[in-house]
C-alpha positions as CSV (number, residue, x, y, z in Angstrom):
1,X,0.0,0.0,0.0
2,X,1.5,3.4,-1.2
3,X,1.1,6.3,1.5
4,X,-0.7,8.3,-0.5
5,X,-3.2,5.6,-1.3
6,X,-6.1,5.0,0.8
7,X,-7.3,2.2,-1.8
8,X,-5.5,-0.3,-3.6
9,X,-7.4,-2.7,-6.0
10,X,-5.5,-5.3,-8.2
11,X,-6.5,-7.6,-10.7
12,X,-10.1,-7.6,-9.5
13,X,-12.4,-10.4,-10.8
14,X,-15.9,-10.3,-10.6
15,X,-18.4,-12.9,-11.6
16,X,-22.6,-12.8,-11.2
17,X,-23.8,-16.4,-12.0
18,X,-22.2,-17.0,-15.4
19,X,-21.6,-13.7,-16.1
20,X,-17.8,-11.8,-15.8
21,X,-18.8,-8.4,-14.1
22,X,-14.9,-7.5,-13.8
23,X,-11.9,-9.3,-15.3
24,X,-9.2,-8.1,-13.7
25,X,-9.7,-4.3,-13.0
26,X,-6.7,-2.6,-11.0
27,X,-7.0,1.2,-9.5
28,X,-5.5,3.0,-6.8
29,X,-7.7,5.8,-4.9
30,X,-5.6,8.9,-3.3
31,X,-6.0,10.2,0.5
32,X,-7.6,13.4,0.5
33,X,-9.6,13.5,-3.0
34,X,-13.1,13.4,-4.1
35,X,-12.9,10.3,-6.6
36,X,-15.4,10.8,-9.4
37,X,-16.8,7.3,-10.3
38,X,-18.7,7.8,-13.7
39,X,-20.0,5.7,-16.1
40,X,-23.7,5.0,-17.8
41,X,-26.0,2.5,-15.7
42,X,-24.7,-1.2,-15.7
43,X,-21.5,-0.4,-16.2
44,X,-20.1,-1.6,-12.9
45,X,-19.4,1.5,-10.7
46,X,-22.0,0.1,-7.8
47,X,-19.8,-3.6,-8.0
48,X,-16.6,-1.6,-8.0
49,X,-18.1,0.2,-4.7
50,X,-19.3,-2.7,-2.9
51,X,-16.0,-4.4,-3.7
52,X,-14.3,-1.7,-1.9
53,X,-16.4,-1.9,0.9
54,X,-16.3,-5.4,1.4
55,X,-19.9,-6.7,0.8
56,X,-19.2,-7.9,-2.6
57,X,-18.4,-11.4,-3.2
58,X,-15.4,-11.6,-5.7
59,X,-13.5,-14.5,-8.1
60,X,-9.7,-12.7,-7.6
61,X,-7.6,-9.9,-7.0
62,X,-7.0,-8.2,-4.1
63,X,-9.0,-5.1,-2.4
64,X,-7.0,-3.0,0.0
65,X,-8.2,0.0,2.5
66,X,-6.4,1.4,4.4
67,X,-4.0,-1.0,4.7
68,X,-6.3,-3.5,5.5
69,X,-8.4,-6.2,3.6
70,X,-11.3,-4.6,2.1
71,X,-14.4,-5.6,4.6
72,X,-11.8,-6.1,7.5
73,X,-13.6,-5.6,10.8
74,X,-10.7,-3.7,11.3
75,X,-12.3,-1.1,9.4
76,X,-15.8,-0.5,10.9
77,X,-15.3,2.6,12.0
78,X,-12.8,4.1,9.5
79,X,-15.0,3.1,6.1
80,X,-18.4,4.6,5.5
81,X,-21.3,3.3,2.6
82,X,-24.0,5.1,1.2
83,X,-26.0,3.2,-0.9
84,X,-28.4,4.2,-3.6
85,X,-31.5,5.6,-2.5
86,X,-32.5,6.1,1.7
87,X,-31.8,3.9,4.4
88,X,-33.6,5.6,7.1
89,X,-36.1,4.4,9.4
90,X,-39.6,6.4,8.8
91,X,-41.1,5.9,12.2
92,X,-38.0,7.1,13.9
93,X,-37.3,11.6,13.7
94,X,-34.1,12.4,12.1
95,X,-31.9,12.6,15.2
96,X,-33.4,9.3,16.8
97,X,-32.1,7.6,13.5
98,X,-28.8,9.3,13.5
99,X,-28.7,8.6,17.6
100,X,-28.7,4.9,17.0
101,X,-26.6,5.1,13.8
102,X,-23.8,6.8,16.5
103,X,-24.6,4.3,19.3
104,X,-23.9,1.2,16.8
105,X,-20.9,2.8,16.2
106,X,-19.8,3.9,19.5
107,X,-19.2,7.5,18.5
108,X,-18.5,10.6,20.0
109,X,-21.3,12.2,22.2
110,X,-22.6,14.8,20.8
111,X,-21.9,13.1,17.4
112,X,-25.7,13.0,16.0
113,X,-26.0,16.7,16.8
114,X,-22.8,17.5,14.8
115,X,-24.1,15.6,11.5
116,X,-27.7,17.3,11.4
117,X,-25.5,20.7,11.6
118,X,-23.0,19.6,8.9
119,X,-25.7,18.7,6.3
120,X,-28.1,21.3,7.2
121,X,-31.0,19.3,9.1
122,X,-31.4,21.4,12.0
123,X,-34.7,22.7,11.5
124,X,-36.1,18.9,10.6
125,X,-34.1,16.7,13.3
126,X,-37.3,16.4,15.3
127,X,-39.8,15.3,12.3
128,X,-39.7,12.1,11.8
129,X,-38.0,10.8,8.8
130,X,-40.5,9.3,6.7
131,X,-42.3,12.9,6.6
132,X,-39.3,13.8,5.1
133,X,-39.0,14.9,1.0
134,X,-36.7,12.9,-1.0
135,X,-33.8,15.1,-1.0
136,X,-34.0,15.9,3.1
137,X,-34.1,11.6,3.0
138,X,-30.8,11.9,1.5
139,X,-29.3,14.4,3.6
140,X,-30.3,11.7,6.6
141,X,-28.8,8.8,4.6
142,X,-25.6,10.8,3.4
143,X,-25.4,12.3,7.7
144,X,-25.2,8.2,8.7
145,X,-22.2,7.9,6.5
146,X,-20.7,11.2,8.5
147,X,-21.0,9.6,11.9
148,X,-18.1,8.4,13.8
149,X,-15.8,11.3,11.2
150,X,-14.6,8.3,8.8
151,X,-11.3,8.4,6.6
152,X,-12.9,7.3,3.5
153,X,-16.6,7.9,2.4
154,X,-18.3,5.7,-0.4
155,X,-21.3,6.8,-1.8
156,X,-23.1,5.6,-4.4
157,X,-25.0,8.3,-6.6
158,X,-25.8,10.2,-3.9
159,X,-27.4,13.0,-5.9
160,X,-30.2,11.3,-8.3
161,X,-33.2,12.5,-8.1
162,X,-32.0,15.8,-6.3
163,X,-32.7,19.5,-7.6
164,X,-29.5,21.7,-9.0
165,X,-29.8,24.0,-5.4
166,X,-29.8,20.6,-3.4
167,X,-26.8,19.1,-5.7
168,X,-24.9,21.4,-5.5
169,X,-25.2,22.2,-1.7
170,X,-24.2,18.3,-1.3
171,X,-21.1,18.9,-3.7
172,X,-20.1,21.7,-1.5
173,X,-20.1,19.4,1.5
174,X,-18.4,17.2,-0.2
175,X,-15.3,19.3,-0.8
176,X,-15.8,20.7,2.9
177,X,-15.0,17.4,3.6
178,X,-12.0,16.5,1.2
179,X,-10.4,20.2,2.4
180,X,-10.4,18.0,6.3
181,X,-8.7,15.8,4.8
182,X,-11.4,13.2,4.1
183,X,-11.0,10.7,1.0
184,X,-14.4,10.1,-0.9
185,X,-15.6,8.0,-3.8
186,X,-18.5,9.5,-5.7
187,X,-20.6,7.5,-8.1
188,X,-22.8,8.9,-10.5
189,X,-24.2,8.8,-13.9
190,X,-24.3,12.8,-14.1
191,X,-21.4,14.0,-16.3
192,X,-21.4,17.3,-15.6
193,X,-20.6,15.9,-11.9
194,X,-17.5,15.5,-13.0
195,X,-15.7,18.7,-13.0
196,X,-16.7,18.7,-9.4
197,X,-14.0,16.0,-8.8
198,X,-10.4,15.8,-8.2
199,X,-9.8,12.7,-10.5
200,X,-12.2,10.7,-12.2
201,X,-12.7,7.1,-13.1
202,X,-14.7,6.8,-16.3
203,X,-16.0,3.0,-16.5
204,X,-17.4,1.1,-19.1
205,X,-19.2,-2.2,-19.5
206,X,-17.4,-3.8,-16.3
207,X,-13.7,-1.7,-18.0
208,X,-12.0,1.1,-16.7
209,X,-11.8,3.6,-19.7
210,X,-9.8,6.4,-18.2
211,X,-8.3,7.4,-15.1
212,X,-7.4,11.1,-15.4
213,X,-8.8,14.4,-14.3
214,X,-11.3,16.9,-15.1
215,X,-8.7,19.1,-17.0
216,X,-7.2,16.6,-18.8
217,X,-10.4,14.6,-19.8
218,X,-11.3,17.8,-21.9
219,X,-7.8,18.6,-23.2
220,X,-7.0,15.1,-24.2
221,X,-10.4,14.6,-25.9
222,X,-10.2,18.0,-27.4
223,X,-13.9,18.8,-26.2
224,X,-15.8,21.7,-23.8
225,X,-17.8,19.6,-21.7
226,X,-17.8,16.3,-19.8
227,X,-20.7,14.7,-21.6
228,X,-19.3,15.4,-25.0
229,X,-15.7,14.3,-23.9
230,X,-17.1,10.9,-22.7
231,X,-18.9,10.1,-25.5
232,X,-15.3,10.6,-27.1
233,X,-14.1,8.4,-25.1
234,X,-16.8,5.4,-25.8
235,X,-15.8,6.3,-29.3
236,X,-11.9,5.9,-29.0
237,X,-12.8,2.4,-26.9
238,X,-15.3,1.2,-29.0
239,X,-12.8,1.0,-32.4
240,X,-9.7,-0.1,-29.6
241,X,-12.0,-3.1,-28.3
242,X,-12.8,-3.9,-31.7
243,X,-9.5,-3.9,-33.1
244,X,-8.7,-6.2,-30.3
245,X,-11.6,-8.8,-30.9
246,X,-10.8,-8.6,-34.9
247,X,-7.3,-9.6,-34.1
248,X,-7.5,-12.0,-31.7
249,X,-10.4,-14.1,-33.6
250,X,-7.8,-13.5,-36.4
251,X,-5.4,-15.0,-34.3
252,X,-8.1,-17.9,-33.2
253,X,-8.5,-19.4,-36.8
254,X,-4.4,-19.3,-37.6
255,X,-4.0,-21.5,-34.6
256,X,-7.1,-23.6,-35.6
257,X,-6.0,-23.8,-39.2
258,X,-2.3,-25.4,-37.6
């Protein structure tokens, strides 16, 4: 594990039933950053994010987090999920939910308190959750992952289904938290998202297509905005992939033919 690296993933294999989700994928995450992890629907970045957390199920490769096995109970407290959509429990108010996230964790006093402040749920912590509208329901969800102040923060598309005002409030959160020093992993299917990041991961059918930045994702792609510069992207893959099939079945009917 490299100091700066909070997550190390090598040769990552991947199967659901027969099919080969990932087939060998390695990526290293930085401390500190927010990790853009972008890609069309399918195309993995939820399998990635569960592999990193340690509730997927994998064929090979190795998963480390800070310094540790990915899943390690060694980690509890240090790695934080958010899934997609809420996890909150309706018939309980926002800070009775966020109370028992803290005592499962063993947190701080005070903890739940701190969380509602940080994502702007003061004036709701005493409704009860499922009154809630969708985006405060996400601010509870992503305030769970806050509890406990952990190193590194997965969340997985965290901002469908939100307004601009409420994205863009959470983004700014997000970077509140990278400037402490707080690494994150942010999935979504947004592109414009991206220029929000400090590095992204553009993924593909179960294949890492680029691992760059925002800055150089539009310089090397020669375009003026994320959408049109992926879209390149799937372009340049697409004919490399099928350069690579043509010449291997190619190679396939040689060796038959011998």
């Amino acid at each position: 594990m490299t100091n700066a690296a909070v997550v190390e993933i090598s040769g990552l294999r991947v199967r659901r039933g027969r099919t080969q989700v990932f087939d060998g994928i390695d990526l290293t995450i930085p401390r500190g950053e927010i990790t853009g992890l972008l890609g069309p629907s399918g195309c993995g970045k939820t399998t990635l994010m569960r592999a990193i957390v340690g509730v997927q199920r994998i064929a090979g490769g190795t998963v480390t987090v800070l310094g540790e096995p990915g899943g390690s109970s060694r980690l509890r407290h240090q790695v934080a999920y958010g899934t997609q959509g809420t996890a909150v429990y309706g018939d309980l108010t926002v800070r009775q939910n966020l109370t028992y996230v803290a005592a499962l964790l063993k947190a701080p006093r005070g903890d739940a308190d701190r969380v509602i402040e940080e994502v702007g749920l003061g004036a709701q912590a005493g409704r009860l959750a499922g009154s809630l509208s969708g985006g405060q329901a996400t601010r509870v969800s992503l305030a769970m992952a806050l509890i406990g102040s952990p190193a590194l923060i997965v969340l997985d598309e965290p901002t469908v289904g939100l307004d601009p005002v409420l994205r863009v409030e959470l983004w700014d959160l997000f970077r509140a938290l990278a400037g402490r020093g707080v690494t994150l992993i942010v999935s979504s299917h947004v592109m414009d998202e991206a220029l929000r990041c400090d590095r992204l991961v553009l993924m593909r059918a179960g294949r890492i297509i680029a691992d760059t930045s925002p800055e150089a994702l539009l310089e090397d792609t020669g375009t003026s905005d994320p959408d049109a510069a992926f879209l390149a992207l799937i372009a340049q893959d697409t004919r490399a992939h099928h350069g690579h099939v043509r010449a291997r079945t190619r190679r396939e009917r040689r060796e038959q033919a011998e």
